[in-house]
C-alpha positions as CSV (number, residue, x, y, z in Angstrom):
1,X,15.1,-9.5,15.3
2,X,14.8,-5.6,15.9
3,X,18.0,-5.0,13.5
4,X,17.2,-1.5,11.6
5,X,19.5,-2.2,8.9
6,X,18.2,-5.4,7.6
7,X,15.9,-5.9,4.5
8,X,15.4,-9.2,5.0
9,X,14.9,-12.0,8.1
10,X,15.1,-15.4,8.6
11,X,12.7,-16.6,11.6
12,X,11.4,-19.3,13.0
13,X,7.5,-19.3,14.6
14,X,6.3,-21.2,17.3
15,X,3.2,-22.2,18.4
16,X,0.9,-21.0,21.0
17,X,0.6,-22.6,24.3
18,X,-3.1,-23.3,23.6
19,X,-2.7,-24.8,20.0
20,X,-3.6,-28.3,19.7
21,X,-2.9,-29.1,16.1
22,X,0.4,-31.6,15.8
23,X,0.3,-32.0,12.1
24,X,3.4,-29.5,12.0
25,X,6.4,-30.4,13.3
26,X,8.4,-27.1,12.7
27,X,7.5,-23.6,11.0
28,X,10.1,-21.0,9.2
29,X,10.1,-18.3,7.2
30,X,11.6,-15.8,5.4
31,X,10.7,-11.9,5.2
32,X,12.4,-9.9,1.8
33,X,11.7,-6.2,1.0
34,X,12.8,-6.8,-2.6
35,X,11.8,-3.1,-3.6
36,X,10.9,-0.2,-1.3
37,X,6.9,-1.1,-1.3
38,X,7.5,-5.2,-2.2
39,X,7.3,-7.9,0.3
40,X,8.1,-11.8,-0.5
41,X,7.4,-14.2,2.1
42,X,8.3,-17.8,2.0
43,X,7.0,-20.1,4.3
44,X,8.4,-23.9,4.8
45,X,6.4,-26.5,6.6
46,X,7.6,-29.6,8.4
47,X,5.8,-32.1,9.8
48,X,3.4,-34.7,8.7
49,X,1.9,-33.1,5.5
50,X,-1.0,-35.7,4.9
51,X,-2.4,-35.1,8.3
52,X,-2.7,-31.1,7.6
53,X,-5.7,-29.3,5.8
54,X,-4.5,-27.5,2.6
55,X,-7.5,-25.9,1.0
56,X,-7.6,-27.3,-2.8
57,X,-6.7,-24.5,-5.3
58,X,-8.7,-21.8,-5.8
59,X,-8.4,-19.3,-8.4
60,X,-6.4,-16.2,-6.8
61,X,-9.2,-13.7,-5.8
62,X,-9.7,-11.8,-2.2
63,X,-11.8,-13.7,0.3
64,X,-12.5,-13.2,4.1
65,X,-12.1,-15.7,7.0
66,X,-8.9,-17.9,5.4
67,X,-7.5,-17.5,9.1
68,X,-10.1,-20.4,10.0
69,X,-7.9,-22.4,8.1
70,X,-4.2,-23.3,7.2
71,X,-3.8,-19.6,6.3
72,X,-0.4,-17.6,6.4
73,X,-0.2,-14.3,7.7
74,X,1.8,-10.9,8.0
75,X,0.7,-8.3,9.6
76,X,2.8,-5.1,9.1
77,X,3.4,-1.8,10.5
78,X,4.7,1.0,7.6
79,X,5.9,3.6,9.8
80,X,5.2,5.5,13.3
81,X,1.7,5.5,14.5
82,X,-0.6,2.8,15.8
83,X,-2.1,2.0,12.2
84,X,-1.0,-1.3,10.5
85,X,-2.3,-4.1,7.6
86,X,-3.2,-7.9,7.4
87,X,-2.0,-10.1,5.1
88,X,-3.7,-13.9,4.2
89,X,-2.3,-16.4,2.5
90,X,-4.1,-19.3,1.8
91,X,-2.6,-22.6,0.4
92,X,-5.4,-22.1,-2.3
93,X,-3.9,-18.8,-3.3
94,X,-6.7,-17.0,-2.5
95,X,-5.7,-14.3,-0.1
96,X,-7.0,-11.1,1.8
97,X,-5.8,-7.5,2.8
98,X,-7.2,-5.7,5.7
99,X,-5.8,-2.0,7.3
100,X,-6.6,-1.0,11.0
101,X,-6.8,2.3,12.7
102,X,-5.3,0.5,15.8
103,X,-5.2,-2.5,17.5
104,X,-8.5,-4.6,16.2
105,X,-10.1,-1.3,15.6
106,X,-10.9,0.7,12.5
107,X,-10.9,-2.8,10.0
108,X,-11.5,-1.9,6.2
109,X,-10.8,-4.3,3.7
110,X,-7.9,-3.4,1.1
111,X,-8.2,-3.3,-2.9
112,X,-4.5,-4.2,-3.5
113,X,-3.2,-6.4,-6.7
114,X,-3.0,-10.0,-6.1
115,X,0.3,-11.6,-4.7
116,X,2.0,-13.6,-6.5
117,X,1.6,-16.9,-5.4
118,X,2.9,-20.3,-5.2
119,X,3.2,-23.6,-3.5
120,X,4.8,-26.9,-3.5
121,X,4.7,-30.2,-1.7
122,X,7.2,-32.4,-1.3
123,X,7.3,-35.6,1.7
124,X,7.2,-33.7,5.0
125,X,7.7,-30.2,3.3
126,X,5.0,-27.8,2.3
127,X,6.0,-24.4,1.2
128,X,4.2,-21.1,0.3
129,X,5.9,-18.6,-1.6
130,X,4.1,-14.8,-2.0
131,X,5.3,-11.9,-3.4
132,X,3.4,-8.6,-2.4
133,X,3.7,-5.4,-3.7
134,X,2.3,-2.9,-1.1
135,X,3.1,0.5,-2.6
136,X,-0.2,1.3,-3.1
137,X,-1.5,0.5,0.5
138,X,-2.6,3.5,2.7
139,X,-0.5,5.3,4.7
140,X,2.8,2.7,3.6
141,X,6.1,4.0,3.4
142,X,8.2,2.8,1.6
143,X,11.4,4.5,2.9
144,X,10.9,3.6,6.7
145,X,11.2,0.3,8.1
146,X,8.4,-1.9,8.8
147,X,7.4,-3.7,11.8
148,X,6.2,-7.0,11.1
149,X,4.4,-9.9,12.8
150,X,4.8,-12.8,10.6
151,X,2.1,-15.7,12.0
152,X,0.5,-19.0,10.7
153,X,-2.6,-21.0,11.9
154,X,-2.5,-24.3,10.4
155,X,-5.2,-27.0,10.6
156,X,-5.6,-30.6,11.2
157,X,-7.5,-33.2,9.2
158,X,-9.0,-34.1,12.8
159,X,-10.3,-29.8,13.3
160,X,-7.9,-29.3,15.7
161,X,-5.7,-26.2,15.3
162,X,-2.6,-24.5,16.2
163,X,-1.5,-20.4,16.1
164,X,2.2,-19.8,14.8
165,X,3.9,-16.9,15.4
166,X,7.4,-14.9,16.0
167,X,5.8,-14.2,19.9
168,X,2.9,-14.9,21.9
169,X,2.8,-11.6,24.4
170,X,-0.7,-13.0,25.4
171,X,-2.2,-15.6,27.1
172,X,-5.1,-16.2,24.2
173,X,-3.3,-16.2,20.9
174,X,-3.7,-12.9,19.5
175,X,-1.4,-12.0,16.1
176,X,-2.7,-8.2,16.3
177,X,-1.0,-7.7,19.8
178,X,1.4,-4.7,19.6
179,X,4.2,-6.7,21.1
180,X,4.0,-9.4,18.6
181,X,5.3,-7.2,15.6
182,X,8.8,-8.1,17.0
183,X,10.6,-8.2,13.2
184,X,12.1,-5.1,11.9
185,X,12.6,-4.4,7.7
186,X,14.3,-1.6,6.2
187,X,14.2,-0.5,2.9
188,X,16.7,-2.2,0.3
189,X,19.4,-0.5,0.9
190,X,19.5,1.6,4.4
191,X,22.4,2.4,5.4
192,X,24.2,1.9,9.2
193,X,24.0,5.1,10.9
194,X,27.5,6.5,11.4
């Protein structure tokens, strides 16, 4: 996943050890640095759809605590240094943007324009498509790679819960862990190094 050349990644997440939710079946998703300082994630649920907590639709405005929910997540690293950013998605298309100092430390909420969001539900499938444009973020770059941890905690109708991720370095789940931003973007464009 640690390929310096690629704008965009195809992964699959898996759950934490500890999650107890078995409403989802299988989680992908895919990563795209459309533009220098734009991020689209899609996310594609399997499993069994009726059983999983999707928060009714919400006009799209910034709200805190989605990640007590089904909530998608991407937490990104712009460039060297120990600061990164939080991204939730919620299935309602309300959504939220944090920055930390450091790991857990240093929180500030984000004024950022809305991603563009949508969803669709079809049988077993649910899928969340966001497009983000993070240009205006502090401290992003947009002509470094990113390190990414792209992560998901989904809900089931019965409360119980499960914490999707690309890794789980720790024995609580824990999506801010440095070793979980395993994924790797580079600008549209970079070129192999000769």
């Amino acid at each position: 996943m640690l390929d310096k050349h690629s704008s965009s990644a195809s992964v699959r997440l898996t759950p934490h050890p500890k999650s107890t939710g078995r409403s989802v079946r299988r989680l992908e998703a895919v990563a795209d640095r459309e533009s220098p300082g734009r991020l689209v994630l899609t996310f594609r649920l399997e499993g069994d759809i009726g059983a999983l907590f999707l928060p009714p639709p919400a006009p799209p405005h910034q709200k805190d605590e989605l990640w007590r929910r089904t909530c998608f997540e991407a937490f990104i690293r712009p460039g060297p240094g120990p600061g990164y950013s939080e991204i939730n998605l919620s299935p309602s298309t309300e959504w939220a943007a944090y920055g930390f100092e450091d790991r857990r430390n240093g929180m500030r909420r984000i004024d950022s324009p809305a991603p563009e969001t949508t969803t669709s539900r079809s049988g077993s499938l649910f899928t969340l498509r966001a497009s983000l444009d993070l240009s205006s973020l502090p401290s992003f770059t947009t002509d470094l790679p990113w390190r990414v941890n792209i992560a998901a905690v989904t809900e089931d109708l019965s409360g119980e819960h499960a914490w999707w991720a690309l890794s789980h370095p720790s024995e609580a789940p824990d999506f801010h862990h440095p070793d979980a931003f395993t994924l790797l973007l580079a600008p549209p464009g970079a070129r192999p190094e000769a």
